[in-house]
C-alpha positions as CSV (number, residue, x, y, z in Angstrom):
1,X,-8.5,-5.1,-23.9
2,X,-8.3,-8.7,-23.7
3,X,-8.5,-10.1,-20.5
4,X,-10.2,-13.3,-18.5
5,X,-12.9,-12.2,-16.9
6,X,-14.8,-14.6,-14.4
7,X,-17.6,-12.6,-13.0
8,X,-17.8,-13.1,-8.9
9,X,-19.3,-16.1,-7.8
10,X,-23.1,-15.6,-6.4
11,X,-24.6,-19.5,-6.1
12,X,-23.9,-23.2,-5.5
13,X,-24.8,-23.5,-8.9
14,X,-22.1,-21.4,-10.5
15,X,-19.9,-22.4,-8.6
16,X,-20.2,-26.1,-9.7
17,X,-20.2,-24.6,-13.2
18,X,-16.6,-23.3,-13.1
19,X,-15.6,-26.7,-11.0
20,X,-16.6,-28.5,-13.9
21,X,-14.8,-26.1,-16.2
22,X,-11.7,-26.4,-14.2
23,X,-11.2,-30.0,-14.7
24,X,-9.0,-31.0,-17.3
25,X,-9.5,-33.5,-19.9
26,X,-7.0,-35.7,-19.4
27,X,-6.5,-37.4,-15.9
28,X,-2.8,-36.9,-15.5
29,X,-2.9,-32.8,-16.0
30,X,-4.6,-30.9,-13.4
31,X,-5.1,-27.3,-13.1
32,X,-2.6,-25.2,-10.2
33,X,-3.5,-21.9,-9.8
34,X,-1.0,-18.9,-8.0
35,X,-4.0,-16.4,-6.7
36,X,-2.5,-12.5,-6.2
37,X,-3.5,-9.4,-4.9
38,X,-1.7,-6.2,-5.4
39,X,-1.4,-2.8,-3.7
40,X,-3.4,-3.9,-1.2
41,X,-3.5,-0.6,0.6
42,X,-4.8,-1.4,3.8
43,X,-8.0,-1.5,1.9
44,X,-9.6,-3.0,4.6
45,X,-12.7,-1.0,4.5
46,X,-15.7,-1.3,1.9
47,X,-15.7,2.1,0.0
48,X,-18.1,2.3,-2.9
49,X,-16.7,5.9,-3.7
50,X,-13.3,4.9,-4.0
51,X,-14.1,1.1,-5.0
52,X,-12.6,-0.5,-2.6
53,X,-14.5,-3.4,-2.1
54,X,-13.3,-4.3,1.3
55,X,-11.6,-7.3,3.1
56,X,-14.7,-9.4,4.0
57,X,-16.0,-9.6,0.3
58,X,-12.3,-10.1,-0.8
59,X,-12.1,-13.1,1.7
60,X,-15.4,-14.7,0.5
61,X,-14.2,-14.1,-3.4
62,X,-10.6,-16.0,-2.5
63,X,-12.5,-18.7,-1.0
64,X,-14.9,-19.4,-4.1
65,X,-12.3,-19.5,-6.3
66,X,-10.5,-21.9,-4.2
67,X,-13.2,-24.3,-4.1
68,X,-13.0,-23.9,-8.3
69,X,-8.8,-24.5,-8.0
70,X,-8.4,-26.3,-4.9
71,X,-4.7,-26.2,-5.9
72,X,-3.7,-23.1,-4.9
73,X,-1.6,-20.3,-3.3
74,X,-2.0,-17.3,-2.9
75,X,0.7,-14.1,-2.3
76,X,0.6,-10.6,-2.2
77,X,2.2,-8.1,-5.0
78,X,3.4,-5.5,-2.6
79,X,2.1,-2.6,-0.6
80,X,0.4,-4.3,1.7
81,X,-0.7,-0.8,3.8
82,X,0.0,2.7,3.1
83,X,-2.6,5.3,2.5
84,X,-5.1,3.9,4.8
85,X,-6.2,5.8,8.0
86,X,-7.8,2.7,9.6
87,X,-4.3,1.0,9.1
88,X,-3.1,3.7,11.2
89,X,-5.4,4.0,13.5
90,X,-5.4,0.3,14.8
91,X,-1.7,0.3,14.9
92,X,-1.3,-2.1,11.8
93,X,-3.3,-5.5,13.6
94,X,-5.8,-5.7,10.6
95,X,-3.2,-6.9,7.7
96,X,-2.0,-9.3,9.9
97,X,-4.8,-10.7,10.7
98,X,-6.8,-10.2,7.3
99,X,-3.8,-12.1,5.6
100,X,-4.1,-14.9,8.0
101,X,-7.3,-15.5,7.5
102,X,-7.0,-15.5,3.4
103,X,-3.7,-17.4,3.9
104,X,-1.1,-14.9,3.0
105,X,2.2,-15.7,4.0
106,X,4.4,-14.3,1.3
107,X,4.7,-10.6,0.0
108,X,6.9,-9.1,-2.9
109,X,8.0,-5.5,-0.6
110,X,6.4,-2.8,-2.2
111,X,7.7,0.6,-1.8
112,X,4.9,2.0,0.9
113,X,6.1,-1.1,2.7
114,X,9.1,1.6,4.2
115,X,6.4,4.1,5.4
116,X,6.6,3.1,9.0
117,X,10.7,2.7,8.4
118,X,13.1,0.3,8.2
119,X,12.7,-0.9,11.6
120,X,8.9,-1.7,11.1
121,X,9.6,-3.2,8.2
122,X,11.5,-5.8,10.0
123,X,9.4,-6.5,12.8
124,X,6.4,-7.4,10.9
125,X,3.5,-6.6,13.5
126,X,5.4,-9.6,15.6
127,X,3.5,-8.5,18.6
128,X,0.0,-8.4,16.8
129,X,0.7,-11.5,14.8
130,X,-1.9,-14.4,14.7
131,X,-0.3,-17.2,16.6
132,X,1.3,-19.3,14.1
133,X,1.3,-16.8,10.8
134,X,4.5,-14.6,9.3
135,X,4.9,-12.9,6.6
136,X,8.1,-13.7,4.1
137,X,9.3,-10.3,2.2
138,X,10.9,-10.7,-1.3
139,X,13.2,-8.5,-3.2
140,X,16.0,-9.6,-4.7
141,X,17.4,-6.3,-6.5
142,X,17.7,-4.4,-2.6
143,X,20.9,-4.1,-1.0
144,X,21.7,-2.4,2.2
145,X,25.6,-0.4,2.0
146,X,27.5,-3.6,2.5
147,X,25.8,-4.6,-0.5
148,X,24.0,-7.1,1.0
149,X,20.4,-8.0,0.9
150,X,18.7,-6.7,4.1
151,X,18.0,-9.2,6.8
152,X,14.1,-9.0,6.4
153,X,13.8,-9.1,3.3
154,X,14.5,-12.5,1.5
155,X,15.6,-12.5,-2.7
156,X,13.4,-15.5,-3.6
157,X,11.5,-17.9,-1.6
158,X,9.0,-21.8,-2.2
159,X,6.0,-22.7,-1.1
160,X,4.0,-26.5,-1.2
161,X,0.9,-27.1,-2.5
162,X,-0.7,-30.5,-1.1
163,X,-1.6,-32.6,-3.9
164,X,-3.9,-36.2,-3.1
165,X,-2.3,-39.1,-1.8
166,X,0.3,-37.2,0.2
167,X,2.1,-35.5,-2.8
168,X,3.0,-31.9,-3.7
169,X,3.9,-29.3,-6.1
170,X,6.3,-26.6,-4.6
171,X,6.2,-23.1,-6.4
172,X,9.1,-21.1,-6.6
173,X,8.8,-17.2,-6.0
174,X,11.4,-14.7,-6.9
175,X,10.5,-11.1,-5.9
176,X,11.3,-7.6,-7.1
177,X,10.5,-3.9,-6.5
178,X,10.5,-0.9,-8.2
179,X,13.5,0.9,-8.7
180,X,12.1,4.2,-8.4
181,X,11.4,3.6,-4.6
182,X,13.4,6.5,-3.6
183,X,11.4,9.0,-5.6
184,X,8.2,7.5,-4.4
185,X,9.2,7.0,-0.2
186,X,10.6,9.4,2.0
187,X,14.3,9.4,2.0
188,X,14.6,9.0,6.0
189,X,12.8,5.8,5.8
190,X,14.9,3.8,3.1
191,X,18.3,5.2,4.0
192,X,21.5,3.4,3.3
193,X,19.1,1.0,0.8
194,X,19.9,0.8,-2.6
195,X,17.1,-0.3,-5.4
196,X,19.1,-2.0,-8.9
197,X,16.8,-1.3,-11.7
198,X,18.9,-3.8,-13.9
199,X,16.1,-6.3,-13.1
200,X,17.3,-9.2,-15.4
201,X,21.2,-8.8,-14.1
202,X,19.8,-9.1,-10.3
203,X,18.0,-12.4,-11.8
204,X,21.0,-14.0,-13.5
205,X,23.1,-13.0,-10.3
206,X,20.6,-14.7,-7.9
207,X,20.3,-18.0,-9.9
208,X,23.9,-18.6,-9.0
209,X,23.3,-18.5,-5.6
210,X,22.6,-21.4,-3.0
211,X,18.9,-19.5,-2.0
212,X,17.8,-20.2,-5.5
213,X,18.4,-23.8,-5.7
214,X,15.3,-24.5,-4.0
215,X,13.8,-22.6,-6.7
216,X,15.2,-24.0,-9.4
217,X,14.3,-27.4,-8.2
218,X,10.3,-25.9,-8.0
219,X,8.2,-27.5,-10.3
220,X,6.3,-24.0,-11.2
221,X,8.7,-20.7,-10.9
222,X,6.9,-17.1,-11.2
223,X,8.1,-13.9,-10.2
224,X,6.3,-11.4,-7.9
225,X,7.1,-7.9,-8.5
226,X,6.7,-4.6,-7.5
227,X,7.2,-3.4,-10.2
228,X,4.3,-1.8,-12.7
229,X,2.7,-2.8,-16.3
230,X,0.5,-1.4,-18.0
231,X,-2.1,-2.5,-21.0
232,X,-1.1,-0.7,-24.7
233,X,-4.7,-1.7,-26.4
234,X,-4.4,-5.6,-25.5
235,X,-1.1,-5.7,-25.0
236,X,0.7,-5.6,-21.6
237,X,3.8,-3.5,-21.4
238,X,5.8,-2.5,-18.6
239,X,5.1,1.0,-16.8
240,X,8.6,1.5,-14.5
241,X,11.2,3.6,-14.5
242,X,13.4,0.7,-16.1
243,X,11.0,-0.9,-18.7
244,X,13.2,-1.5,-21.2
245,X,15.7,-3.5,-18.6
246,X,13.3,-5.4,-17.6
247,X,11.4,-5.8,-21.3
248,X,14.5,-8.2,-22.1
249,X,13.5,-10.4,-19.4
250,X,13.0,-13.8,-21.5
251,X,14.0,-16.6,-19.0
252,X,12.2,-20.0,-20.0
253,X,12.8,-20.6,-16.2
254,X,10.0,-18.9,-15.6
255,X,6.0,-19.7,-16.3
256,X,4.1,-16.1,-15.1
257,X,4.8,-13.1,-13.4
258,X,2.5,-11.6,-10.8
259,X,3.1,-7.3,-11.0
260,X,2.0,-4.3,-9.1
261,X,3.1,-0.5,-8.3
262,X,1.4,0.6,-11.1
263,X,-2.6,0.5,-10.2
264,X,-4.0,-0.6,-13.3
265,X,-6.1,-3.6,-14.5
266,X,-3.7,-5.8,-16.8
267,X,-3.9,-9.5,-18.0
268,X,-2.7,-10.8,-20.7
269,X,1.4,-11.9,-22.4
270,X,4.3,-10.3,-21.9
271,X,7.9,-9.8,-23.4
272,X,8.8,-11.9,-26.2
273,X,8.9,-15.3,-24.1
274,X,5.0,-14.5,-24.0
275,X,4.9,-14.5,-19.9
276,X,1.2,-14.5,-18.4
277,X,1.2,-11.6,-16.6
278,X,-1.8,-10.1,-14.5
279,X,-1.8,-6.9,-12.0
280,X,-5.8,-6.1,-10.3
281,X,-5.2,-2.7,-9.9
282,X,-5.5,-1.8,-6.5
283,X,-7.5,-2.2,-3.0
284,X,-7.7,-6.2,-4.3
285,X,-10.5,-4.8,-7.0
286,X,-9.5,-8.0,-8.7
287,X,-7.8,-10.9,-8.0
288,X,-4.9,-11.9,-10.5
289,X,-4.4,-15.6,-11.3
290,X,-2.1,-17.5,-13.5
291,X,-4.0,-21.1,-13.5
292,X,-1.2,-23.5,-14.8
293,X,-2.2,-26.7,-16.5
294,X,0.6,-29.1,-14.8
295,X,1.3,-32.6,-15.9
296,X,1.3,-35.3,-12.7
297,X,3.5,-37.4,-14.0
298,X,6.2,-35.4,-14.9
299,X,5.1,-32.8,-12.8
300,X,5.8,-30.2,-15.4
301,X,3.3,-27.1,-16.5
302,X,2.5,-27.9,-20.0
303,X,0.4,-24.3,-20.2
304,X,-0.7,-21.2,-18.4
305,X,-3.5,-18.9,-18.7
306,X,-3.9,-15.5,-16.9
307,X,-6.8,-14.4,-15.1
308,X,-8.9,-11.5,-13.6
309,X,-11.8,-11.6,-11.2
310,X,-13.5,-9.0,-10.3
311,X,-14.0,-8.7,-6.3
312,X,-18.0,-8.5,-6.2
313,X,-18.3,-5.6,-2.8
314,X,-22.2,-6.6,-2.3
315,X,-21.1,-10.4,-2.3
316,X,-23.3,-12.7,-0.3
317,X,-20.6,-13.2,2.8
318,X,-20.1,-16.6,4.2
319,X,-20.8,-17.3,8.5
320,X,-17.1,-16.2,8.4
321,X,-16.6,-13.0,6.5
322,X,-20.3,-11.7,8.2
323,X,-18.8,-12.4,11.6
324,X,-15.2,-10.8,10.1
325,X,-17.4,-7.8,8.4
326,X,-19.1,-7.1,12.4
327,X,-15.5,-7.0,13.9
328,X,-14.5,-4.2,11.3
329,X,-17.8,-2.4,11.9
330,X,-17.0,-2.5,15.7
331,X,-13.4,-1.3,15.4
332,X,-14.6,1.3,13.9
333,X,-16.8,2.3,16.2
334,X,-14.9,2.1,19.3
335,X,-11.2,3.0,17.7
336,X,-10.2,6.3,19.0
337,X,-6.8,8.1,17.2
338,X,-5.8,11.8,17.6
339,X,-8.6,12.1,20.6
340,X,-11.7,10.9,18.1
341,X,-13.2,8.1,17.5
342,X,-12.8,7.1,13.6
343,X,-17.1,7.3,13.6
344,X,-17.0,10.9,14.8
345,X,-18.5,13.1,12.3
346,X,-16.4,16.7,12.3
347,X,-17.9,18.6,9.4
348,X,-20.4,18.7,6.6
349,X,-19.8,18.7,2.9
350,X,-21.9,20.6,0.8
351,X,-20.6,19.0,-2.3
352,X,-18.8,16.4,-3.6
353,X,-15.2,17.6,-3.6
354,X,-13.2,15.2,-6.2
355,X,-9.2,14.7,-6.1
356,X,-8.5,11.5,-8.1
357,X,-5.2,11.3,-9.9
358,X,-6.3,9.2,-12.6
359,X,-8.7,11.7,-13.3
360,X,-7.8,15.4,-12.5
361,X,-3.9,14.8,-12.0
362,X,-3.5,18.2,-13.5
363,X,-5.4,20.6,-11.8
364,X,-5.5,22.8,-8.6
365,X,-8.4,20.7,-6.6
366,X,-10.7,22.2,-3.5
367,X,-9.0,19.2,-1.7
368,X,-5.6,20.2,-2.5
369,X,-6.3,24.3,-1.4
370,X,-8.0,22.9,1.8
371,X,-5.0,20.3,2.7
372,X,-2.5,23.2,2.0
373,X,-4.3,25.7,4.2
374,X,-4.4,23.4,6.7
375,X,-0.4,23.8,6.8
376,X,-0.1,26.8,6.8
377,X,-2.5,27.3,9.8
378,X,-0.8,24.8,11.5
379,X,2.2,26.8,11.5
380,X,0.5,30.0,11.9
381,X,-0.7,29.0,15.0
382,X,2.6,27.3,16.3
383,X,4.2,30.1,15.6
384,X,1.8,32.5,16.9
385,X,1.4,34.6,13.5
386,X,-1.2,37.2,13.0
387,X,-3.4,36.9,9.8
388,X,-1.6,39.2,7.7
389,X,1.7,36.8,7.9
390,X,2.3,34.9,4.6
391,X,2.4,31.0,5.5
392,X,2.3,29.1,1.8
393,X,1.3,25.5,2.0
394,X,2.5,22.9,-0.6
395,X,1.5,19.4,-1.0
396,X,2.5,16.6,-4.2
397,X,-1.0,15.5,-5.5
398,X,-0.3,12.0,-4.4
399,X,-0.4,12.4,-0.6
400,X,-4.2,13.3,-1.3
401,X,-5.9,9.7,-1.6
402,X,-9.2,11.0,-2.6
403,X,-12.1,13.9,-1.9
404,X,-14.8,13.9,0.2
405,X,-18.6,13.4,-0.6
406,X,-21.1,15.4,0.0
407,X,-23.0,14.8,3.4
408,X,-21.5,14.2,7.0
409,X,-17.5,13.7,7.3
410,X,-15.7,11.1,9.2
411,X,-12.6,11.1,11.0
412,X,-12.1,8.2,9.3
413,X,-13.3,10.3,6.2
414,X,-10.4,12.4,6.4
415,X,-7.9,10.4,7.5
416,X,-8.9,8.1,4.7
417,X,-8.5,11.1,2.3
418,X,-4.9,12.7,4.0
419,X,-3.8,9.2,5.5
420,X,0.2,8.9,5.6
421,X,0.4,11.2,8.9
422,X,3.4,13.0,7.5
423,X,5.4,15.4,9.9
424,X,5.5,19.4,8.2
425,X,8.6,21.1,7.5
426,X,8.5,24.9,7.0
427,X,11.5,27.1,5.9
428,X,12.0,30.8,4.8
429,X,12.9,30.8,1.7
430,X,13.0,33.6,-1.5
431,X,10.3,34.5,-3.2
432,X,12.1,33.0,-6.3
433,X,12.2,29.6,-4.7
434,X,8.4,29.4,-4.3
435,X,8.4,30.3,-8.0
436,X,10.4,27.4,-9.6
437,X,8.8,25.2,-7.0
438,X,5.5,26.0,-8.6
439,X,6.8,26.1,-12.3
440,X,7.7,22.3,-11.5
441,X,4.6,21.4,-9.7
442,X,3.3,22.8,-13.2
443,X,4.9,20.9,-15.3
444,X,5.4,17.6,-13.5
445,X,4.0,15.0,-15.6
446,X,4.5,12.0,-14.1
447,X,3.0,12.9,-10.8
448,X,0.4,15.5,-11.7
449,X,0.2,19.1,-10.2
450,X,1.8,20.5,-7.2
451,X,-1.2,21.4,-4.8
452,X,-0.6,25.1,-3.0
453,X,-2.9,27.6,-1.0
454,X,-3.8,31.1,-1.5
455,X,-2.1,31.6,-4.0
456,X,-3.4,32.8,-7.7
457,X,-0.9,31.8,-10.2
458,X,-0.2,33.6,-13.6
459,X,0.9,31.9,-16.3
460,X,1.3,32.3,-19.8
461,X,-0.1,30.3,-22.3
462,X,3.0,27.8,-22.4
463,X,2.7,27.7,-19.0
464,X,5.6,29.4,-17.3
465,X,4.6,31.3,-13.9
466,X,4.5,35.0,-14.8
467,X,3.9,36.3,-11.3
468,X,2.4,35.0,-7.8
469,X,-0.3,36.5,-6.0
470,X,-1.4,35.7,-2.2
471,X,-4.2,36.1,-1.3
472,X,-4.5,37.0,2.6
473,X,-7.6,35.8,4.9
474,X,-8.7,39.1,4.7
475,X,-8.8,39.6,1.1
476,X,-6.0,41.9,0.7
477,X,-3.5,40.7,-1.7
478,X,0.2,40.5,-1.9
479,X,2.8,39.8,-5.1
480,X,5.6,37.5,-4.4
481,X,8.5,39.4,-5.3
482,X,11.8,37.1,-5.8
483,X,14.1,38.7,-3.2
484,X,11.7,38.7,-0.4
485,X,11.4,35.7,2.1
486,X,8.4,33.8,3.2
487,X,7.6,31.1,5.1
488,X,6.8,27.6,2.9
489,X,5.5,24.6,4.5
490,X,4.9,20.9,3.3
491,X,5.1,17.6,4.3
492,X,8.6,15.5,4.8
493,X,8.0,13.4,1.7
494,X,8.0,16.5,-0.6
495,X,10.7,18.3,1.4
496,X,12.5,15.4,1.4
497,X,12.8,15.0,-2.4
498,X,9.4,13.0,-3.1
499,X,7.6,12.8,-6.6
500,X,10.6,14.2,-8.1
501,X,10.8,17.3,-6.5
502,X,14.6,18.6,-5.9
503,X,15.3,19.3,-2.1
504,X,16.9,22.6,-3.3
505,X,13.5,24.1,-3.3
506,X,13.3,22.7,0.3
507,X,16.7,24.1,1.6
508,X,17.8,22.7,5.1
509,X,19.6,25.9,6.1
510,X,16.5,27.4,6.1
511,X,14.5,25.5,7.7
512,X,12.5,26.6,10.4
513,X,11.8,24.9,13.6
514,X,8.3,25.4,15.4
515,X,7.5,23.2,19.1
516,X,3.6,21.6,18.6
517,X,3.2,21.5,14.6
518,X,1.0,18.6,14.0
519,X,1.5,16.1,11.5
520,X,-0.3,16.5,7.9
521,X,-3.4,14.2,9.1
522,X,-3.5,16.3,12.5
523,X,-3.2,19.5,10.9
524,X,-6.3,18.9,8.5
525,X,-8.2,17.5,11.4
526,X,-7.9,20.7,13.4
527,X,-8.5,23.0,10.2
528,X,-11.8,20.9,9.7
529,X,-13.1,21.0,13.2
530,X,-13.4,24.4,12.8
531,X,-15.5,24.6,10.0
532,X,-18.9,23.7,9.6
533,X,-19.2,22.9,6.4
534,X,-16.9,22.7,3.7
535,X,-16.5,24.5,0.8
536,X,-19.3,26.5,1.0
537,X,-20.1,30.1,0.3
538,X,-19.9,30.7,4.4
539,X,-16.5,29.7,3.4
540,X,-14.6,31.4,0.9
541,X,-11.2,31.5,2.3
542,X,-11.0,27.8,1.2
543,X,-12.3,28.0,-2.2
544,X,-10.0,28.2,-5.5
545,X,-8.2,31.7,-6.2
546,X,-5.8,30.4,-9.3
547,X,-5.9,31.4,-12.6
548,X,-4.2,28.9,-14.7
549,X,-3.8,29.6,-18.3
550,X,-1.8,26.3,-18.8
551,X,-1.9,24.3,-21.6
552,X,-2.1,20.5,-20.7
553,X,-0.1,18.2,-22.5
C-alpha cells in the first residue's frame, strides 16, 4: 500500500528534522496543512487491546505536528462518540472538552452522531461546553420532510488560518455523510431525515447557493465526509453504499477530501481528478493530513500531498497531556453509572474471549452467546419465567465492540465491550420467524453473523437452517417447530430494522411489553455480576452449543 508515513515524533531533534523538511524551497510557497481525525469514537481511553491509543497521546501527536505545519487546522471526519461506555458514563463532557483542547471546532455528522437523537444532536453538550468552544456540523446531502437542511446541521462551512504579518488563508469545508445512515442508526433516532446518496448532485445543487459563496471564495476547498473508502492494493476506492455516485466526483474546485465511516487506513489519489484522500481508521490511530503547497502571492495551492501518522500510545506526554492523562485516570475512578463505579471489578475472565468484526465477522463468538443470554435473562426475570421457558436472545455482531481479556473485568470493561445502552424489545413470534431471522443472520455479508443464545443451529452444507435446537439451562433440549410461539428478544436497533435486518422478523403486533427490563448494557451487567468467572468450565451454560456446517464465502 502506498502511503506517507511519518513515524510519531519522540525528540527535539526529530522534530527539527521534519521542520526543516517542511520548508519549501522557494520563499513565496509555504506549506498549509488540514489535520483530520475520523471515527473518533469516544476513544477517549488508552486501550492497547483494542488500539486505541487514547486522547492524551493523541493531543501530544496533534501538537508535534503543528510545530512541523504551524499552518494548520484541524476537523473531525464524523462520529465523534458512539460505542464508548466512558462517553456514556460521564454524560458526553469529555469530547467537548478533548476537542477544545486539540482545537476542534468543526465536524462532518457521522451516522453514530444520532445515537443520543435528534434533540442531542442539536444541543451539542451546550451545558458542558468549554467557555468559548462549539462545534459546527456539516452535511450537505440531509434534509429534514420540508426538504430542508436541519437547523444544526450546516451544508458547508470556512475557517482562517493566520498567516505572518496579519494575513490569512481561509479553507473552505463542504461536508457529507453516508447514505446508508438509516441501516446503520436506529430508526427512532433519525426520523423524518432523509440521507441523498447522489453525492455529486447535492454538490452541484449547493454551489448555487448563497452558503457556498464563502466557499468558493476559499483559497483551499476540501470536503469532509462521512462517507467510507477503502485501499484496492495502492489504490483508494470508495467503500459506500453509493460508490459509484460518488466515484464521478471530479470537481477541480476541490484540492483533497478528508473520509471516514469505513474504519480503515487509506492514503493515497482518488477518482480520476486524482483527489488526495486520507481516512486513519478509527479511535484517531492515525492522523490524516493533506499538507498543501500554497503560493503567497497568488494565494493559490500549486500541490497537495496526503499523509498518515501514526498516533504513538506510549508517547512521551507534554506538562499538559500528563496533567490531561491524571484527570481521565481520576474520572475513572470516581465515575459511578448503573450503581458502579467504572473501576469496579465484577468478574474474572479465564480466557481471552475475542469478538472483532474485522476478524471473526462470521462466526457465533463466546461474546455474542454471553450478550444474548444476558437478554433473555433479563426478560426471564421481568417476566417472572421459570427455567424451562424458552427466551431466545438475538444481537447484530456490530453492537458487540470487542471481547474481554483474560484477568479481572471492569465495568468499564463491559460497558466498553456492550456500550450503546440499547433498550430490549421482546415479541412472541412463530417458530418460523426465528428461523428466517437466523438464515439471514447467516448469510449477512455485509455485517457479519447474527449473534443468538442457546440455540444449536443445523445447517446444510450451503448453509440453509435445517432445524433449531434449544438448549434449556438444564440441559434438556427442545426443537423449534414453525407453528409454535416463543418469546425473541433483542435490542431496538435490530428490531428496529438495523444492519439490514427486515422489521418483519421483529413484528410490532407481537410485541411484548415487560415493566423493569434493563437496557442491553444493564442486562449484561447483571448477567455478569452473577458469575464468577467467565466462560469457564464452572460455567457451561454460557459456552457455544451451535453446530455450523456453513460454508463461508
Amino acid at each position: 500500500m502506498k502511503t506517507h508515513f511519518i513515524k510519531s515524533i519522540r525528540s527535539i531533534a526529530t522534530v527539527l528534522l521534519l521542520a526543516a523538511f517542511a520548508l519549501c524551497s522557494q520563499a513565496q510557497t509555504i506549506k498549509v496543512a488540514v489535520f483530520s481525525i475520523n471515527d473518533f469514537h469516544g476513544g477517549i481511553i488508552k486501550d492497547a487491546r483494542k488500539k486505541i491509543p487514547g486522547a492524551p497521546a493523541v493531543w501530544q501527536t496533534l501538537d508535534s505536528l503543528r510545530s512541523v505545519y504551524p499552518y494548520s487546522v484541524t476537523v473531525s471526519a464524523g462520529d465523534n462518540f458512539g460505542g464508548s461506555y466512558f462517553y456514556t458514563a460521564t454524560e458526553g463532557v469529555v469530547i467537548p472538552d478533548f476537542f477544545n483542547k486539540v482545537g476542534i471546532t468543526i465536524s462532518a455528522v457521522g451516522n453514530h452522531e444520532f445515537d443520543d437523537g435528534q434533540e442531542k444532536l442539536a444541543d451539542r453538550w451546550s451545558s458542558k461546553r468549554p467557555e468559548g468552544w462549539d462545534l459546527t456540523y456539516l452535511a450537505a446531502n440531509v434534509t429534514d420532510q420540508s426538504g430542508k437542511l436541519p437547523s444544526y446541521i450546516k451544508p458547508c462551512t470556512t475557517t482562517d488560518i493566520a498567516l505572518p504579518g496579519g494575513d490569512k488563508l481561509t479553507v473552505g469545508i463542504v461536508g457529507l455523510l453516508t447514505s446508508n445512515t438509516p441501516n446503520q442508526t436506529s430508526k427512532s433516532k433519525w426520523k423524518g431525515l432523509s440521507f441523498n446518496g447522489n453525492y455529486t448532485g447535492v454538490i452541484n445543487s449547493l454551489k448555487s447557493t448563497e452558503a457556498y459563496k464563502p466557499v468558493a471564495d476559499a483559497d483551499i476547498r476540501v470536503l469532509l465526509m462521512h462517507v467510507g473508502t477503502r485501499m484496492d492494493g495502492d489504490k483508494p476506492v470508495w467503500n459506500d453504499r453509493d460508490s459509484a455516485n460518488i466515484a464521478t466526483f471530479n470537481d477541480p474546485d476541490f484540492h483533497g477530501l478528508l473520509t471516514g465511516h469505513a474504519h480503515e487506513v487509506v492514503c493515497g489519489r482518488i477518482n480520476s481528478a486524482n483527489y488526495p484522500v486520507v481516512q486513519g481508521k478509527w479511535h484517531a490511530e492515525y492522523i490524516g493530513a493533506i499538507v498543501f503547497d500554497v503560493d503567497l502571492s497568488t494565494k493559490q495551492v500549486v500541490g497537495a500531498e496526503p499523509k498518515l501518522i501514526p498516533v504513538n500510545p506510549d508517547v512521551a506526554l507534554g506538562e499538559k497531556q500528563l496533567a490531561y492523562s491524571m484527570r481521565i485516570d481520576s474520572l475513572l475512578n470516581v465515575t459511578e453509572f448503573s450503581g458502579h463505579k467504572l473501576s469496579e471489578v465484577l468478574t474474572t475472565c479465564t480466557e481471552d474471549l475475542e469478538h472483532d468484526r474485522t476478524k471473526n465477522k462470521y462466526i457465533q463468538t463466546e461474546m455474542g452467546e454471553m450478550v444474548c443470554q444476558s437478554y433473555a435473562e433479563a426478560v426471564r426475570e421481568a417476566g417472572h419465567f421459570d427455567k424451562d421457558q424458552i427466551i431466545i436472545g438475538v444481537s447484530h455482531t456490530g453492537s458487540i465492540r470487542g471481547g474481554f481479556p483474560k484477568g479481572k473485568i471492569r465495568i468499564l470493561d463491559i460497558g466498553e465491550a456492550l456500550p450503546f445502552a440499547n433498550k430490549l424489545h421482546v415479541f412472541n413470534v412463530r417458530g418460523s420467524i426465528i428461523k428466517d431471522l437466523v438464515e439471514f443472520g447467516l448469510h449477512n455479508k455485509v455485517y457479519g453473523w447474527l449473534q443468538t443464545s442457546r440455540l444449536e443451529i443445523d445447517t446444510t452444507k450451503t448453509g440453509n437452517v435445517k432445524r433449531l435446537i434449544y438448549k434449556h439451562i438444564s440441559g434438556k433440549k427442545t426443537e423449534i417447530k414453525n407453528k409454535d410461539y416463543y418469546l425473541l428478544v433483542a435490542d431496538e436497533f435490530l428490531a428496529g430494522g438495523g444492519d439490514g435486518y427486515s422489521t418483519d422478523f421483529f413484528p410490532a403486533s407481537q410485541r411484548v411489553l415487560f415493566d423493569g427490563l434493563p437496557t442491553s448494557t444493564k442486562a449484561f451487567i447483571k448477567y455478569l455480576q452473577k458469575r464468577e468467572s467467565v466462560p469457564g468450565d464452572a460455567r457451561p451454560d454460557i459456552r457455544l452449543y451451535h453446530k455450523f456446517y456453513f460454508k463461508k464465502w
